[in-house]
Structure formats: C-alpha cells, structure tokens
N, C-alpha and C positions, 0 to 999 in steps of 0.2 A: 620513432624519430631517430634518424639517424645525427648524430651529434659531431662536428667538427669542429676545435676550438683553436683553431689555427696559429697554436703557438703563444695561447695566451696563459700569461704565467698568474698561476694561483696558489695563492698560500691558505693548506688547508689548518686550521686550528682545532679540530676536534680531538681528542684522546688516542694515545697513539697507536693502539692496535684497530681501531675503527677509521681514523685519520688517512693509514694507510690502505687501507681497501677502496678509499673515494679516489685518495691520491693517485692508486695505480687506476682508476678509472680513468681519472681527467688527461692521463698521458697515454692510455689506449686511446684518448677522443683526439689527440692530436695537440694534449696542452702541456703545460710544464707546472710541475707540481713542488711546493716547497712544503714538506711536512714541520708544521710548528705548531704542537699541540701547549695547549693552555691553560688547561684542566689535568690531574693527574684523577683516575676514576681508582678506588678501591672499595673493597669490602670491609663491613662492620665489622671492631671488634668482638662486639657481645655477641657473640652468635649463639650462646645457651638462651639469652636473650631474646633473639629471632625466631627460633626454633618454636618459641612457646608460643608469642604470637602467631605462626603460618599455622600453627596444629589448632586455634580457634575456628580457624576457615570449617563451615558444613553447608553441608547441599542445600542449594537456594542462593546462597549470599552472594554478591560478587565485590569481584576483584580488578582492583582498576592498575594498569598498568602505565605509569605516567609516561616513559622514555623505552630506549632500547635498553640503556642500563640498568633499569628496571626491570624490564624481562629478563635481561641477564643474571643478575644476581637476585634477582625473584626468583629464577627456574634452580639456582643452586642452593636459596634456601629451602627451598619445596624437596626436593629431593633430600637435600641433609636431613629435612626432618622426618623423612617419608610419606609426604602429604600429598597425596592423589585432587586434583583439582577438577576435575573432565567432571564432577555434579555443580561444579559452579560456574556462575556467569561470566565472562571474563570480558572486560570492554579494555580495547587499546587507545590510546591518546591520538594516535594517526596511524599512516600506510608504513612507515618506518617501524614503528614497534612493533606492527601486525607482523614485520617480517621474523623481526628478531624471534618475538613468543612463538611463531611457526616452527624456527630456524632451532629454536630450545625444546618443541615438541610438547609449546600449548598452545589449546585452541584459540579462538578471538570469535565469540560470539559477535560481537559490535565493537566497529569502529568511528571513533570521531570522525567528521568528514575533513576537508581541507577547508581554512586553514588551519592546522592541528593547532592544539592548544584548549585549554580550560573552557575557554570562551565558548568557544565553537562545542568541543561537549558537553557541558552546561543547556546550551540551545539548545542540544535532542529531547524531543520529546520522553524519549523514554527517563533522565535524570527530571525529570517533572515529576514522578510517579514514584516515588522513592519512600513515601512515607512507612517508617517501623521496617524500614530493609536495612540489612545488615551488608552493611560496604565496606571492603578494607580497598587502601589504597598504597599501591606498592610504588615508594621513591625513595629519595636520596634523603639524607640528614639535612635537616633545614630547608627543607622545600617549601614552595609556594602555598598559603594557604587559604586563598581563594575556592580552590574545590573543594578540599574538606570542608570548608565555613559555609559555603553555599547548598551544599549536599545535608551537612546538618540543620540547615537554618528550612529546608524543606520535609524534614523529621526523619532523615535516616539514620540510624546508626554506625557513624563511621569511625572506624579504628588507621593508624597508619604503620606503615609494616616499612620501618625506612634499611633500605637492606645494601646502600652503599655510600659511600661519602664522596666530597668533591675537595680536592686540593688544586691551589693553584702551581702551574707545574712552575720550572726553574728553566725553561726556551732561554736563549740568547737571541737578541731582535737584532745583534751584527750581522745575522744570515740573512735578516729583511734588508738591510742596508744596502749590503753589499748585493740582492740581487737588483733591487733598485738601482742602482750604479749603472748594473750591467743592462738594463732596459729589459730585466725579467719580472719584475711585481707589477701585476696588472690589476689583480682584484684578493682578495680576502676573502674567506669565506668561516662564521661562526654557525654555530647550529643551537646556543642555549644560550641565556641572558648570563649565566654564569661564568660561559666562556669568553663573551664578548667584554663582559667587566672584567675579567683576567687580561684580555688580551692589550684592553686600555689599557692598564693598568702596568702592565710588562712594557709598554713601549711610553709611556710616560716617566715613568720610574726611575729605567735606564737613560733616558733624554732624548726617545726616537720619536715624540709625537710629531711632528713633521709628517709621521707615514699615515697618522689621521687621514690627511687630503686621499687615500686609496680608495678607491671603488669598493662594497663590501657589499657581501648577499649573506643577510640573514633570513630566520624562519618567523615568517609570522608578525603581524601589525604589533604587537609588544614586544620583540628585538628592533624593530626599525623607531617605531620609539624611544627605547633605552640607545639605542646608539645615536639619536639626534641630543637628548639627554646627556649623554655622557662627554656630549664635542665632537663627535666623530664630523670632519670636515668635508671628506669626500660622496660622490653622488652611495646611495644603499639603495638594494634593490633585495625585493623580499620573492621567495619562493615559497610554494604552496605547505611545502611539511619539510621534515628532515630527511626524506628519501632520498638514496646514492642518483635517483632521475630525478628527482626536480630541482636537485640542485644541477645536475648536466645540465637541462633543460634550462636553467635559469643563466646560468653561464654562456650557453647558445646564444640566450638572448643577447648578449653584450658585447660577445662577437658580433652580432647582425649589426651592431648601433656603431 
C-alpha cells in the first residue's frame, strides 16, 4: 500500500528512540510528525536479579514476549546471562514484536494474530494446551495480569521475567498547543494503555485537556476502551497491532475520511 498522508499532522507518543523511526515514517508518507513521547522505557535495576531468572529457561519451555520492549531488553538480558534460547518455544504478542525479537536475533515460533493483545492470544488454540508447561513471560514491572492468571488458571507453570520499567516522561504539551494554533495537530497516535494514561494525564495536569477533542489511533479494542474511559473526547480509531504499517495504514485511513 502505497501511503500518502497529505500533510496531516501527527503527534507520535511512543518512547523516544522507537517514536522517532514511525515519526520519520509518517514524514516520508507525506505527514508531519510531532515527537512527544510519554513513557520513558528503561531497564531494571536488579539485573543479578534477572540473570537468575532467564538461566531457568530449558529446552521445551516457552517464552512469551509481551511488547517490542520486551524483546528488547529480553534479548539483553538473555545475552547478559549467556542464555541460548533457539530449544525454546518463543511466542510474540503480534507482528510488532515479531519484528523487534527478529531484529535482536530470536526466533518467533508463534505469533498472536491481529488484534494483538492477551485476548487474542489467549484464543489460540495452542494456549489451551498448556497443562504442566513451563511458560515464562517476558514484560515490563507491573504488567498486566490477565495472561499470566489465565495461563495458570489452565495448569501451566508460569514465571515472569520483568526486564524493563515504564516511567512517565516530562513532554511539555506547549508544543501540542502551539501546533494546534498553527492548524498542524491532526491526530494522536498511542501504542500501550500505559502510554495513553500518560498522555492524559500530561495534558490534564498541565491544563491542555481541551486537546481531548483530537482524533487518536490506538492499538487494539482495550486502548479504545481505556480512552473512551479515561474522557478522551475526540473521534479514536484503532489499528490492528503496533506495527510502524498499521498504524501508516490506519492513518491513511483518516486521510481518505
């Protein structure tokens, strides 16, 4: 699909070295891109910590890879510890992550389908099957716990390998204002429920809700949820996963309208 976004200004929110690779996407497609990340991503302190968990991993078990972040600082604690994973199953949460664990140089036996998220892999057949399997699940500090509860609750044994943290960042929402003024904020774009309550949160706070009423594309029927939840006033429109195309693809679509 060839994607033209003819000048429509979007404000991306994700963390800023990942923020910035969609951002220069959306201005090769023809759009205008306002980098305002929301989340600060880092790595855990405990890392002696981490290291003893990834070295329980052995051949059979699998390893669930919730986000890109996860892949990310999953594939730095696997190497920190010298943990070879290629005998274990590795399932990614969607097409987004599958790139990332590629992109770190692990495999992805299985992937969730669209729409990513819990839900949707949950539904695969194969998370049926689970009984007396050994599942670790690699995320963020405080993650969601719906998979691991459901995964256990079907008799696997699941451990959590949380191997990065979420801070909400210090954005200034003067640069939404002021692009708004100029007739450049057109749509918002969040990618985790974490980000999305950040980003309310940043624009309430300061006394921008006003930019509520914005167009916004999140991922997945649980961000379009939490943002009708949270006040969000403007139309939201949800894209199939976190992928740098489906969110072009979805953005396309708002041009067309």
């Amino acid at each position: 699909m060839q994607t033209n976004l003819n000048g429509l200004g979007v404000v991306v929110t994700r963390p800023a070295r990942q923020g910035r690779k969609l951002a220069d996407l959306i201005r090769s497609a023809g759009g205008q891109a306002i980098e305002f990340p929301t989340l600060k991503i880092t790595a855990v302190t405990d890392t002696q910590r981490l290291r003893q968990l990834v070295k329980e991993l052995r051949p059979g078990d699998w390893a669930i890879f919730i986000s890109a972040n996860a892949a990310e600082f999953g594939s730095q604690s696997l190497e920190g510890a010298g943990v070879d994973i290629d005998s274990v199953k590795t399932i990614s949460i969607g097409a987004a992550t599958s790139a990332a664990l590629n992109h770190y140089g692990l495999h992805v036996d299985l992937e969730c389908p669209a729409p990513a998220g819990s839900e949707s892999l949950l539904a695969m057949p194969e998370m049926h099957k689970v009984k007396n399997q050994r599942i670790f699940i690699f995320r963020g500090i405080g993650g969601r716990e719906l998979l691991g509860q459901t995964l256990g609750n079907r008799g696997a044994l699941v451990r959590y390998i949380e191997c990065y943290e979420r801070r909400r960042s210090d954005s200034n929402p003067v640069a939404l204002q002021r692009a708004e003024q100029e007739e450049n904020l057109d749509v918002m774009v969040t990618t985790s429920v974490d980000g999305l309550k950040n980003l309310v949160g940043i624009l309430t706070d300061g006394g921008y809700d006003h930019l509520l009423k914005t167009s916004l594309v999140v991922i997945g029927q649980r961000q379009h949820a939490e943002a009708k939840q949270l006040g969000w006033r403007g139309e939201v429109l949800t894209a199939c996963d976190a992928s740098n195309e489906a969110i072009l693809n979805k953005l396309q679509d708002l041009v067309k309208t």
